[in-house]
SEZA-876017 format. One line per field, with one value per residue: x, y, z of N, C-alpha, C in turn. Coordinates in steps of 0.05 Angstrom, whole numbers, padded with zeros to 5 digits, always signed. Example, Ala and Ser with C-alpha at 12.3 -4.5 7.8 and 13.67 -1.06 7.14 Angstrom:
% residues 2
n.xx <- +00264	+00257
n.yy <- -00114	-00045
n.zz <- +00156	+00142
ca.xx <- +00246	+00273
ca.yy <- -00090	-00021
ca.zz <- +00156	+00143
c.xx <- +00264	+00258
c.yy <- -00066	+00001
c.zz <- +00156	+00157
END
This chain:
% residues 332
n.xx <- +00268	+00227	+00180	+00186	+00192	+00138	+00100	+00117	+00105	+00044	+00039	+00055	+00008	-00030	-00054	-00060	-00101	-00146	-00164	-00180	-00228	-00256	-00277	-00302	-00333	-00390	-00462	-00479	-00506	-00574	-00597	-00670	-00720	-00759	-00819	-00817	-00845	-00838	-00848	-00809	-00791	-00840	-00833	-00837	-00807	-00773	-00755	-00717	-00696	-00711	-00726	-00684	-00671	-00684	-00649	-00649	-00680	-00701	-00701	-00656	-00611	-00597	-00597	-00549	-00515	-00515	-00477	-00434	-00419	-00416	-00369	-00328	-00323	-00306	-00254	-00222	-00182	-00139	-00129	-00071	-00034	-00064	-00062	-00004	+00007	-00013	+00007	+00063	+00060	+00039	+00089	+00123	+00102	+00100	+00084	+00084	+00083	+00091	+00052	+00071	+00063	+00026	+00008	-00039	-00057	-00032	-00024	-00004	-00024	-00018	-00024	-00022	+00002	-00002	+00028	-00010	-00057	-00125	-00141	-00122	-00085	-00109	-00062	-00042	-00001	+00011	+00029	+00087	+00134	+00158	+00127	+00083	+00045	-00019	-00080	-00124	-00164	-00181	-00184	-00184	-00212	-00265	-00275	-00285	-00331	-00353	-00361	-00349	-00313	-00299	-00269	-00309	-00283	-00267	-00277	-00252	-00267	-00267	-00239	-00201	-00228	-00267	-00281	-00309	-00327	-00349	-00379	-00374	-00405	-00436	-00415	-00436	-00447	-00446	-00447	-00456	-00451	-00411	-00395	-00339	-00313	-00244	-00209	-00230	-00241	-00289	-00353	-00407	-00469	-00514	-00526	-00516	-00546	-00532	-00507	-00489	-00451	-00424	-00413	-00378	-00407	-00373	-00383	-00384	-00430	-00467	-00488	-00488	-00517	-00520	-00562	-00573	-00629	-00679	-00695	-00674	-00626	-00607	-00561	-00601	-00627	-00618	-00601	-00607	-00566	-00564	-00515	-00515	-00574	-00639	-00644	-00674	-00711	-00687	-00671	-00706	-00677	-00666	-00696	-00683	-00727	-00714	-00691	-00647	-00613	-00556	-00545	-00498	-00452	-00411	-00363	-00355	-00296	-00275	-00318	-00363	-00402	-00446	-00446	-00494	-00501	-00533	-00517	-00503	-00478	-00428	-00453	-00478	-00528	-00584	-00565	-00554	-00553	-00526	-00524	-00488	-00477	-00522	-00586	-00639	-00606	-00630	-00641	-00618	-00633	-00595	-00562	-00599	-00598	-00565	-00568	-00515	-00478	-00420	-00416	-00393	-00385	-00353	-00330	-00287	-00272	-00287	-00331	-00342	-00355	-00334	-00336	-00334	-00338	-00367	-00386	-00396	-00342	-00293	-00252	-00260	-00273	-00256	-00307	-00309	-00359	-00402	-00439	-00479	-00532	-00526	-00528	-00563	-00588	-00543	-00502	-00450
n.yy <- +00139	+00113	+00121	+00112	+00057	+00052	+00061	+00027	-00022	-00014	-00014	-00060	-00087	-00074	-00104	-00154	-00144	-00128	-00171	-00202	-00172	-00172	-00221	-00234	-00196	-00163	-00149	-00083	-00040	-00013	+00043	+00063	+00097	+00136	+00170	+00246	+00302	+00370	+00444	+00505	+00569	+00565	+00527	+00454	+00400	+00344	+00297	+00243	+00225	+00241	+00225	+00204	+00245	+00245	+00227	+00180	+00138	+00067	+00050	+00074	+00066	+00011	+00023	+00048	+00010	-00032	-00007	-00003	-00043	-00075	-00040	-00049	-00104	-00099	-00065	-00107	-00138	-00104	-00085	-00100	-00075	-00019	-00011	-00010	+00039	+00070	+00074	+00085	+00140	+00156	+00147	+00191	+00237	+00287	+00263	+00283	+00356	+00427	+00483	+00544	+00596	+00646	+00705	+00760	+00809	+00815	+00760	+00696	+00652	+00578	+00511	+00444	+00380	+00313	+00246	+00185	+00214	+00231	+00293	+00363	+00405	+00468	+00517	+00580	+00629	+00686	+00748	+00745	+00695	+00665	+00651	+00614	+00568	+00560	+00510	+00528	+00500	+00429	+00384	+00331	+00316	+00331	+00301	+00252	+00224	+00211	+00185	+00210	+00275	+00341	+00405	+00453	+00516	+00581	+00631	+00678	+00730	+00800	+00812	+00764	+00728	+00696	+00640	+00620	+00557	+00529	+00458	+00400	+00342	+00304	+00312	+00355	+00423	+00450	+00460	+00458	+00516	+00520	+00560	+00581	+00598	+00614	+00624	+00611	+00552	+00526	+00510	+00546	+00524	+00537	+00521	+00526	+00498	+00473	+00506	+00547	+00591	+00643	+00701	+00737	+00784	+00851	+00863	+00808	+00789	+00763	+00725	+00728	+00692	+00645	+00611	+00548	+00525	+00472	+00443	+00461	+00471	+00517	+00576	+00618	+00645	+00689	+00695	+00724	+00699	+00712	+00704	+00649	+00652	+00603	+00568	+00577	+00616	+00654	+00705	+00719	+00752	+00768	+00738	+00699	+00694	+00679	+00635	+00639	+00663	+00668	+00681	+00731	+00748	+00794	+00834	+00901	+00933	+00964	+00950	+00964	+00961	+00913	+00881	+00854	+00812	+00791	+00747	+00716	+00672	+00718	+00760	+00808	+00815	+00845	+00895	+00896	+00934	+00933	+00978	+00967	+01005	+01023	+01039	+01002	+00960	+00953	+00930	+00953	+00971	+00975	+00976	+00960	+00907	+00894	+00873	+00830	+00871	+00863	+00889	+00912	+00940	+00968	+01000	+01035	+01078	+01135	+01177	+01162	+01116	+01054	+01034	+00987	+00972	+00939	+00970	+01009	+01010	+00957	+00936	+00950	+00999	+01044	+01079	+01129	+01142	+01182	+01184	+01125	+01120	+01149	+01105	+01079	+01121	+01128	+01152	+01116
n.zz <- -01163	-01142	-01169	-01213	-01209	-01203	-01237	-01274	-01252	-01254	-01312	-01324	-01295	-01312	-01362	-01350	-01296	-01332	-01358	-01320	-01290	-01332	-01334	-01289	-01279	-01255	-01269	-01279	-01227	-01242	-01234	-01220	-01261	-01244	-01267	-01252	-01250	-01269	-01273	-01286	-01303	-01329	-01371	-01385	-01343	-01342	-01300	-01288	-01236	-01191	-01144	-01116	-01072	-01033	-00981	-00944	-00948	-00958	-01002	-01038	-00998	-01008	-01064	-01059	-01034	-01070	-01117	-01088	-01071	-01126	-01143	-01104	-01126	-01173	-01169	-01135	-01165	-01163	-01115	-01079	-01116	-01104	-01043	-01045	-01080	-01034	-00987	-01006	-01024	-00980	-00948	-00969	-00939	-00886	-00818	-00776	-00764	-00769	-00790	-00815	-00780	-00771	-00763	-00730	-00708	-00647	-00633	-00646	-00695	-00713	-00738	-00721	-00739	-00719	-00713	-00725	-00713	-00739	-00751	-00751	-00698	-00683	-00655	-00612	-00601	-00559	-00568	-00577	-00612	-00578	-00538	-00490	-00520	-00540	-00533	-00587	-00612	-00618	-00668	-00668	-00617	-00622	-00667	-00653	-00645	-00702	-00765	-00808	-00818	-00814	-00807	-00833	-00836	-00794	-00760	-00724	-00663	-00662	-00619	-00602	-00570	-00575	-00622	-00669	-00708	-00757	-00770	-00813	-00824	-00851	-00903	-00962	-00979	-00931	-00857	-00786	-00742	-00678	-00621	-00591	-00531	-00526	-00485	-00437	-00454	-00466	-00495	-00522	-00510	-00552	-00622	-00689	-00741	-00813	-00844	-00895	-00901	-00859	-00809	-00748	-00709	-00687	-00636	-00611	-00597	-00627	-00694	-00760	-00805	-00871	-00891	-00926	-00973	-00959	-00999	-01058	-01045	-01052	-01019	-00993	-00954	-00898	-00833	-00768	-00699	-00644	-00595	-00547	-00540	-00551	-00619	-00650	-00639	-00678	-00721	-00781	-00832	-00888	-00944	-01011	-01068	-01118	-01156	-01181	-01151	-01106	-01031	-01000	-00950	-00916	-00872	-00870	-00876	-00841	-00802	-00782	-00819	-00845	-00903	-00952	-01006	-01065	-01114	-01177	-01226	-01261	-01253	-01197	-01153	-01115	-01063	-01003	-00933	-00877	-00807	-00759	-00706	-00707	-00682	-00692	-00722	-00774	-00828	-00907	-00968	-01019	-01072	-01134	-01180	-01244	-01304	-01323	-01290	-01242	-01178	-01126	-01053	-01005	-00940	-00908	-00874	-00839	-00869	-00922	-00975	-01004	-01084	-01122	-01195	-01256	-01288	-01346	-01353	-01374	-01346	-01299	-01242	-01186	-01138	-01107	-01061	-01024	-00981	-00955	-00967	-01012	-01061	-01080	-01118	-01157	-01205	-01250
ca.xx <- +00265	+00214	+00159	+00190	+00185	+00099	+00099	+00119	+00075	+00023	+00032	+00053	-00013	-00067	-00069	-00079	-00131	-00163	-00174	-00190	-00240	-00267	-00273	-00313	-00355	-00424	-00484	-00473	-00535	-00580	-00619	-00699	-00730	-00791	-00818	-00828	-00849	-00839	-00849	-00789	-00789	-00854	-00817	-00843	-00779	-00786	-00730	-00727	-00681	-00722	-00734	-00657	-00669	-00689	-00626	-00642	-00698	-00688	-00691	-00628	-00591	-00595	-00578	-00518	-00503	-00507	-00464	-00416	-00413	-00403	-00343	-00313	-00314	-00285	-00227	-00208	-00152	-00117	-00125	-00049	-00034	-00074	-00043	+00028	+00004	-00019	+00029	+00082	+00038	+00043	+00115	+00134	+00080	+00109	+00059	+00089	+00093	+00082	+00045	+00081	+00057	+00004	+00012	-00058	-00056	-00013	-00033	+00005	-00031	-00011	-00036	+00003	-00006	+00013	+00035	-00037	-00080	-00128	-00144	-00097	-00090	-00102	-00055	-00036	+00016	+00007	+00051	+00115	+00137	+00169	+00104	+00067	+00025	-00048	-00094	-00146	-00184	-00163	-00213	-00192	-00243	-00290	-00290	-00284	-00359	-00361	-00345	-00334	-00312	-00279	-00273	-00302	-00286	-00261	-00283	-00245	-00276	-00238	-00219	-00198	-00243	-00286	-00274	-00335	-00325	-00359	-00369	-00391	-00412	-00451	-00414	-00445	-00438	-00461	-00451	-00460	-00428	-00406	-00384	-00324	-00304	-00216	-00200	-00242	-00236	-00314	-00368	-00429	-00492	-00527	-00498	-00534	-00538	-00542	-00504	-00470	-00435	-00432	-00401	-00390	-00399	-00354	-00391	-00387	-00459	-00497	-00479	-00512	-00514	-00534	-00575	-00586	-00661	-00670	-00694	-00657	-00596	-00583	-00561	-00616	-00633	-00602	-00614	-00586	-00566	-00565	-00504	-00533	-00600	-00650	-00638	-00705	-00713	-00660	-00694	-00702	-00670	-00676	-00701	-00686	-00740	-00710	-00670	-00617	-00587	-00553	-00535	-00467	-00453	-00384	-00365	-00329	-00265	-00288	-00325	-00379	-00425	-00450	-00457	-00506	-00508	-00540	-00510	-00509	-00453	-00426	-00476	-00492	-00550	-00583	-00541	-00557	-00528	-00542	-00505	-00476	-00480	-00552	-00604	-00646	-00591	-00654	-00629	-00628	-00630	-00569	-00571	-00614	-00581	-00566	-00558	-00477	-00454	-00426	-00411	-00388	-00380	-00338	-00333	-00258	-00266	-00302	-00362	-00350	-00359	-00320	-00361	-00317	-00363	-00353	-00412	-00387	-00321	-00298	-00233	-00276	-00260	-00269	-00311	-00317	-00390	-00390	-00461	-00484	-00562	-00541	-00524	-00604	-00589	-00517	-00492	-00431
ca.yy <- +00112	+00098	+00135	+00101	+00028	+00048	+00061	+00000	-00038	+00010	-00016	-00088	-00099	-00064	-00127	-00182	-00133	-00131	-00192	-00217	-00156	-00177	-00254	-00229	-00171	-00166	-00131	-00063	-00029	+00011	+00066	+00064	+00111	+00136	+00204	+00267	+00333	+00398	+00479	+00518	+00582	+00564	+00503	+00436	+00384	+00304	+00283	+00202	+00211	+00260	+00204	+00200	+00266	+00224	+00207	+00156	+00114	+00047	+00042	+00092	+00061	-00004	+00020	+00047	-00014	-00043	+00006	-00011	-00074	-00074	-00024	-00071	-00125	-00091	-00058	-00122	-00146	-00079	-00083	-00112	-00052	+00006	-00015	+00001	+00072	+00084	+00071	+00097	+00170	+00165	+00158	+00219	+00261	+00283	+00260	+00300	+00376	+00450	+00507	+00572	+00625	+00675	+00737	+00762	+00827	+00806	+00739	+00683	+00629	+00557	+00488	+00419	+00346	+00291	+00229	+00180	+00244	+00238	+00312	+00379	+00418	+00493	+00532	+00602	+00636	+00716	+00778	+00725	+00673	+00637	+00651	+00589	+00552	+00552	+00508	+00548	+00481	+00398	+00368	+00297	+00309	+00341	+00285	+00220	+00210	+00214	+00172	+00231	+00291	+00365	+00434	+00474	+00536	+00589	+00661	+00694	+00748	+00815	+00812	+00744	+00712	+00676	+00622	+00607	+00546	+00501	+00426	+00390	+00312	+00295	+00314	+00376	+00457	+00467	+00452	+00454	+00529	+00519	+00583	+00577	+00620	+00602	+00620	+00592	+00527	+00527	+00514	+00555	+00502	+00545	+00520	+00530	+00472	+00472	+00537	+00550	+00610	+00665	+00721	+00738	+00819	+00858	+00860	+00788	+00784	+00758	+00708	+00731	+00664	+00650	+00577	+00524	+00519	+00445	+00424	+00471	+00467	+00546	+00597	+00639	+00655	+00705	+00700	+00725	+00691	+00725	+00689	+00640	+00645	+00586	+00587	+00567	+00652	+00663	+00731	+00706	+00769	+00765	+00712	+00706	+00670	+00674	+00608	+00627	+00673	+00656	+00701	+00730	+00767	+00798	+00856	+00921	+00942	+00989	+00930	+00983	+00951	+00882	+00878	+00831	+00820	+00762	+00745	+00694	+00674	+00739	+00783	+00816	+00825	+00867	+00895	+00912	+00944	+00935	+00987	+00955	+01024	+01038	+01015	+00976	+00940	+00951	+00921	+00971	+00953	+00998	+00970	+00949	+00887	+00902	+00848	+00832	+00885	+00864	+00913	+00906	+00962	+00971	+01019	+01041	+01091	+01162	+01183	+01152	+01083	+01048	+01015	+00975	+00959	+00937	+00983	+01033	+01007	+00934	+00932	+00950	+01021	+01038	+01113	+01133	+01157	+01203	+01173	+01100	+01124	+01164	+01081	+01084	+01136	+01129	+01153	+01109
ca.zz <- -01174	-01136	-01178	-01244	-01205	-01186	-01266	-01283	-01238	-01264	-01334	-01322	-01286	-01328	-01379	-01323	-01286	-01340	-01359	-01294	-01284	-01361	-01339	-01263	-01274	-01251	-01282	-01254	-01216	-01250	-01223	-01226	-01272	-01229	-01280	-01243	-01272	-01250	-01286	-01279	-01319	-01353	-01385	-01355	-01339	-01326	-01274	-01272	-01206	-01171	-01120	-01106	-01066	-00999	-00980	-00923	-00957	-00961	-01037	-01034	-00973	-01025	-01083	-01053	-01022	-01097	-01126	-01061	-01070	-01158	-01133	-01087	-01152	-01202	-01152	-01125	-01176	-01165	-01086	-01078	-01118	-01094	-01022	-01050	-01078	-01013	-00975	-01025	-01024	-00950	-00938	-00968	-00924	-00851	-00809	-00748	-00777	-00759	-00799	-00808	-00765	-00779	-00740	-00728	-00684	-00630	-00629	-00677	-00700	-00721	-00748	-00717	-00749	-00702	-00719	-00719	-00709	-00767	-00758	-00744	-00680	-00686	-00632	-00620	-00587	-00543	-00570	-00575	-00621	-00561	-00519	-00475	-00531	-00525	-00556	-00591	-00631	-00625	-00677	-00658	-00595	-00636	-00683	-00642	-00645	-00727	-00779	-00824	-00801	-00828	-00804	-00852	-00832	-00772	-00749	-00703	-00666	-00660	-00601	-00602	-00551	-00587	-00642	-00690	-00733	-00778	-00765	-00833	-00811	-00867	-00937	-00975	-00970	-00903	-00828	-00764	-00731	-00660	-00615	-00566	-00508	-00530	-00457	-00419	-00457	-00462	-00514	-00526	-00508	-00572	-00641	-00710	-00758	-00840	-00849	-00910	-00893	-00833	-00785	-00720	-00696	-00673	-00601	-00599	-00589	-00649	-00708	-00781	-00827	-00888	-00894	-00942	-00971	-00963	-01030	-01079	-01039	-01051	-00996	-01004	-00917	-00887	-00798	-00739	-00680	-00614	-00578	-00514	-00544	-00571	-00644	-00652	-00630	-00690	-00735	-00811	-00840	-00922	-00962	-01035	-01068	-01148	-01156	-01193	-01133	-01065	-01008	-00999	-00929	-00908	-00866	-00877	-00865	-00817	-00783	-00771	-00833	-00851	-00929	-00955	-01038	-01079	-01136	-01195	-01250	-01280	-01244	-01183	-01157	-01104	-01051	-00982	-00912	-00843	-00794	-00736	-00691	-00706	-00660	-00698	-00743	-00789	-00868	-00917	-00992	-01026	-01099	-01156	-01197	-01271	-01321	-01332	-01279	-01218	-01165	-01094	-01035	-00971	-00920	-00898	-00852	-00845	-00879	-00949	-00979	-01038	-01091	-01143	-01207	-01276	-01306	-01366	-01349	-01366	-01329	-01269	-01231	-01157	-01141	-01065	-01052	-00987	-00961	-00970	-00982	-01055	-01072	-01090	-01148	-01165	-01231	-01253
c.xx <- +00238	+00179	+00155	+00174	+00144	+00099	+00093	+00109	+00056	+00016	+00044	+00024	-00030	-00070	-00084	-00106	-00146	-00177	-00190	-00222	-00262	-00286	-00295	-00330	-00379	-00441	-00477	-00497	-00551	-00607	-00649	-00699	-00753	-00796	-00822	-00826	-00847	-00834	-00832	-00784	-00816	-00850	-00831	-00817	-00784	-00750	-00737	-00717	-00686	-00721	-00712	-00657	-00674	-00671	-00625	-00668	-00688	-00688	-00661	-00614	-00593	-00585	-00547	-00502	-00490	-00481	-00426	-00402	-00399	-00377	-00319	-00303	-00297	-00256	-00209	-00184	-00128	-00115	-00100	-00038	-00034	-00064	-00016	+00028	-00001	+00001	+00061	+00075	+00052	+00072	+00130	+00115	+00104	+00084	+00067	+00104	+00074	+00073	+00071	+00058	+00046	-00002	-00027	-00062	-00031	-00017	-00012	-00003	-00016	-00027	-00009	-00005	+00009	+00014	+00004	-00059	-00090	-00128	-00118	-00108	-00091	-00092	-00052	-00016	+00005	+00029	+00081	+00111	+00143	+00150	+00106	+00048	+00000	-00059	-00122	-00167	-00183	-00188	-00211	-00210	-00265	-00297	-00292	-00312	-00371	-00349	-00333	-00333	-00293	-00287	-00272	-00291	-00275	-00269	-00270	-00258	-00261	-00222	-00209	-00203	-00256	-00279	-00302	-00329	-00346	-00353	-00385	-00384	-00421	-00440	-00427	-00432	-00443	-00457	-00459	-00437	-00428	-00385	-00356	-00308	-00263	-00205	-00199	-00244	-00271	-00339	-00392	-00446	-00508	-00511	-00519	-00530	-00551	-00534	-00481	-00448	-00442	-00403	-00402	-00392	-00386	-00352	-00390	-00409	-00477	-00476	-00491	-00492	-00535	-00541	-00584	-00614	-00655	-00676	-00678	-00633	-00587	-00585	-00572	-00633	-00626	-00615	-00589	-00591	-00562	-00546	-00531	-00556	-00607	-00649	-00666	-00721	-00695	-00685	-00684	-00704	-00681	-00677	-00709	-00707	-00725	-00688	-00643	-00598	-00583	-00547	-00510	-00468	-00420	-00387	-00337	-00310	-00263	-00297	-00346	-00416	-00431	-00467	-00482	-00516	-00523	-00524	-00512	-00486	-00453	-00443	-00477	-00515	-00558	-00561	-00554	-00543	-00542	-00515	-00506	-00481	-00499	-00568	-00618	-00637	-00612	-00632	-00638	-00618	-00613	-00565	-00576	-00598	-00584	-00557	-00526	-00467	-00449	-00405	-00402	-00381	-00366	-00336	-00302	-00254	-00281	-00327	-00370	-00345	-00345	-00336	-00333	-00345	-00349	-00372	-00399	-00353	-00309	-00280	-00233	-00260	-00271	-00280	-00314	-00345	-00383	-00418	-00481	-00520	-00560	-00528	-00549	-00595	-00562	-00517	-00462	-00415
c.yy <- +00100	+00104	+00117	+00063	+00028	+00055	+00028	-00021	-00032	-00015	-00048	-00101	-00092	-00090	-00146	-00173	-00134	-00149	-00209	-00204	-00172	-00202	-00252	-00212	-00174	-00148	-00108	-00049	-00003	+00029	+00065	+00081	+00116	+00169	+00227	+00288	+00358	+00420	+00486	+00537	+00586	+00538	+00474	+00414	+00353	+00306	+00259	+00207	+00233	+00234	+00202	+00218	+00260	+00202	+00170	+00139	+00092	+00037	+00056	+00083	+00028	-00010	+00034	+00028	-00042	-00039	-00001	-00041	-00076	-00063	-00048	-00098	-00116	-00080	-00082	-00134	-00129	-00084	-00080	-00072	-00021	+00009	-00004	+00026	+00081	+00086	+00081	+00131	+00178	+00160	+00178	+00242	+00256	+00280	+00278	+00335	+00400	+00468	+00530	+00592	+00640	+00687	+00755	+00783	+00826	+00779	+00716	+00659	+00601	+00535	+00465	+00397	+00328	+00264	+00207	+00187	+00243	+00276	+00338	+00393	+00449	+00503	+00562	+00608	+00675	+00726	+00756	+00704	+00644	+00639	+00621	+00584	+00551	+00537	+00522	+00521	+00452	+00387	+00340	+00296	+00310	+00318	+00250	+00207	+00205	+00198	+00183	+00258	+00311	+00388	+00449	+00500	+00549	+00618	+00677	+00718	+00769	+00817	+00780	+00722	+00691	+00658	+00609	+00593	+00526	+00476	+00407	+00354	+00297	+00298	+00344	+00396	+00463	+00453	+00463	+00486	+00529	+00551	+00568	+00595	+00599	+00603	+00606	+00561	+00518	+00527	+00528	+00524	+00508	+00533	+00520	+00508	+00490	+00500	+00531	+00572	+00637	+00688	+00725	+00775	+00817	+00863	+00836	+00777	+00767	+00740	+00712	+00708	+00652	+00617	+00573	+00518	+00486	+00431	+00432	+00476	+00493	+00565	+00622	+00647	+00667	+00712	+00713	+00713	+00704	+00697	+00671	+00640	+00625	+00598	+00588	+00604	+00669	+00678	+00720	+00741	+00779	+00744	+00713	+00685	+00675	+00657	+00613	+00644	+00659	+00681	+00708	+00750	+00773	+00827	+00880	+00920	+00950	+00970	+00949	+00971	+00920	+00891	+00854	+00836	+00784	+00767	+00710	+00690	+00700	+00763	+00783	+00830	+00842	+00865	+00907	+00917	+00944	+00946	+00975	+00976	+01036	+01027	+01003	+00962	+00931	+00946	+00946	+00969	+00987	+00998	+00951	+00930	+00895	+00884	+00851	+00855	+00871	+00890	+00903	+00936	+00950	+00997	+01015	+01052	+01120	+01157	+01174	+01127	+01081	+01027	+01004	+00962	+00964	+00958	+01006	+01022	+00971	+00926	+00944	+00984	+01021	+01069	+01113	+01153	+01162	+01193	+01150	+01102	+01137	+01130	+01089	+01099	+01137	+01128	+01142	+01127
c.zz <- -01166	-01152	-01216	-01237	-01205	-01218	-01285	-01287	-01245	-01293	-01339	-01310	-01288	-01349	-01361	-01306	-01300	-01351	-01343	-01290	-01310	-01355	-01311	-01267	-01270	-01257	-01255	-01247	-01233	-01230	-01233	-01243	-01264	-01243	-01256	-01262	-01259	-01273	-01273	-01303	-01344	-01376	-01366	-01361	-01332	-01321	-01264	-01244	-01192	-01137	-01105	-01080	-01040	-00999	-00962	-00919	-00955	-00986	-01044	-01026	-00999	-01050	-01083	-01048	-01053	-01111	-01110	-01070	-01114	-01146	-01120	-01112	-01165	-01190	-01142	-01140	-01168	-01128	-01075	-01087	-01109	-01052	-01022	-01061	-01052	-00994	-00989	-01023	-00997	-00932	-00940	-00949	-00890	-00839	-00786	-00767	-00765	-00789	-00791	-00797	-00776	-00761	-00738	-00706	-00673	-00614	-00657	-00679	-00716	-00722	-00736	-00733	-00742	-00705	-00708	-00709	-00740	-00768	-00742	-00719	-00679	-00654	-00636	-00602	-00580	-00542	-00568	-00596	-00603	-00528	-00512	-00512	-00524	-00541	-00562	-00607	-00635	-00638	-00670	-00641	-00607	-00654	-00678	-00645	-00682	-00744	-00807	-00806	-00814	-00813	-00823	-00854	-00803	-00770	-00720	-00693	-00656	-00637	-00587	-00586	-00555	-00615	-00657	-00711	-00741	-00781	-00797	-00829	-00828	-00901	-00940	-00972	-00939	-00885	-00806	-00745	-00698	-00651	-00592	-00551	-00507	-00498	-00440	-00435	-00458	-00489	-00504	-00526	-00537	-00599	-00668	-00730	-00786	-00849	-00872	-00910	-00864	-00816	-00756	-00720	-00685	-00643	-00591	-00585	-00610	-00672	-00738	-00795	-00843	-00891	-00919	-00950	-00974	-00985	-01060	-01077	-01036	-01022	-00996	-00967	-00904	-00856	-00792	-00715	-00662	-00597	-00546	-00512	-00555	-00596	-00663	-00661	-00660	-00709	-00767	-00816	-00870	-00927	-00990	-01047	-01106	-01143	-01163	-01172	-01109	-01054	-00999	-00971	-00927	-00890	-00869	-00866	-00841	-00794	-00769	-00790	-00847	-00887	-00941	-00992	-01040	-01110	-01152	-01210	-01262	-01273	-01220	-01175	-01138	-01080	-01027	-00951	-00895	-00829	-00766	-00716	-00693	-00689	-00666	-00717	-00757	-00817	-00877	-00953	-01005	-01056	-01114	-01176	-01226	-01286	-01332	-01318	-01252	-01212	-01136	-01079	-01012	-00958	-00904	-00869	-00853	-00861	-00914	-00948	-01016	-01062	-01123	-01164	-01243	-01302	-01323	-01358	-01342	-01350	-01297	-01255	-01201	-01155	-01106	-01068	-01013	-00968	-00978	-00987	-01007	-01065	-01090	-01126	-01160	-01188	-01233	-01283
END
């Protein structure tokens, strides 16, 4: 009933809002038009709201404040209202509730949400369901100093020591990855900011992550971090400079090879491998991008590699190649 009664109200109090809203409104803010020009492709482009792009100007921090404020006008009839959705929303939610269990080795993880906890507690439990509790993550500490605040993200490393997540403070794709020693209850002093995506090795030594260029926004950077080192020291790995790709990293099965592809809508592009058990975890470019195929590889186990690809075949097939260097010449 109570969904039929917020209906009701719904549609008894869109004429009077609007009238009211009709009878109050204030010129709503418009945005400058300042030209810029820019070549892209050989093409040249005019962008009036290039300027927008400096977020913490004070023509920006203004006309948000504009925009803010119009908002605030036109919302206020409904206020009364939008109070009783909210509050209606949030009585059916448990605010005090457990995650199911995810078994993870011999480890079983869980998520809590505590009653005026904006954020959740990640715990785990050791070889037992009715183990001691540990906590492995409480973002309410982590985010007491923020007025926004999310965990994007978590990396376990295999032997479940270490906890690599993602702190995003600001909005966008990308944060802030922080290391943590789960035992010892202990942060890494080292922590990498503006990362859109990343890994930990399987030695628990090093961090490869792929960064944000700061004016085109794409994940086109590929470093490594050296745990407990300045990141200042961090080794700029690949760098795509063609716009339309980003950087994709993952690691095999095997956990022996670090993949690294770029790709675009509908396409992959090149593809390359860094071996984890070689000594100079030197990159090594594996394959050539082909317009409309993509392709992906993994590594299982033993001396061959699986390459899944949609090339001569559109419902995609998988072939096992026995050594990752015939990638280079591969006949599909």
């Amino acid at each position: 009933m109570k969904f039929f009664s917020l209906i009701t109200v719904l549609i008894l109090s869109q004429f009077s809002f609007s009238q009211e809203i009709e009878n109050s409104t204030p010129d709503y803010p418009v945005a400058e038009k300042i030209p810029f020009y820019f070549v892209n492709h050989g093409d040249t482009v005019l962008q009036n709201y290039n300027w927008m792009r400096k977020k913490d100007t004070p023509e920006i921090i203004n006309y948000l404040e504009q925009e803010n404020t119009y908002s605030d006008v036109i919302m206020k009839p409904s206020s009364i209202l939008q109070k009783k959705i909210f509050e209606e929303m949030r009585s059916v939610m448990k605010e005090n509730n457990t995650s199911r269990m995810n078994r993870v080795d011999n480890y079983y993880y869980y998520s809590k949400w505590i009653e005026g906890k904006e954020q959740s507690i990640q715990y785990r439990k050791k070889d037992s369901i009715t183990a001691k509790e540990q906590i492995v993550l409480d973002a309410n500490v982590l985010a007491q100093e923020f007025g926004y605040f999310t965990i994007a993200g978590y990396k376990l490393s295999e032997d479940h020591s270490l906890l690599a997540y993602s702190v995003n403070t600001v909005g966008g794709d990308y944060g802030s990855v922080y290391t943590k020693n789960i035992d010892k209850d202990s942060t890494f002093k080292d922590y990498i900011t503006r990362v859109n995506h990343y890994l930990l090795t399987p030695d628990n030594k090093s961090i490869y992550y792929v960064k944000e260029d700061l004016i085109s926004k794409r994940a086109n950077q590929l470093f490594v971090h050296v745990l407990g080192t300045d990141t200042l020291t961090d080794k700029l790995i690949l760098k795509i400079e063609d716009s339309k790709f980003n950087i994709g990293i993952s690691i095999s099965t095997s956990k022996q090879y670090i993949f690294i592809s770029t790709s675009t809508f509908g396409m992959t592009g090149d593809y390359y491998v860094i071996d984890l058990l070689s000594n100079d975890l030197s990159i090594r470019k594996i394959y050539t991008a082909e317009k409309g195929i993509e392709t992906s590889f993994d590594h299982i186990e033993g001396d061959y590699f699986l390459v899944t690809t949609n090339k001569n075949a559109p419902d995609y097939l998988i072939k096992e190649i026995d050594d990752y260097y015939s990638f280079l010449w591969i006949n599909f």
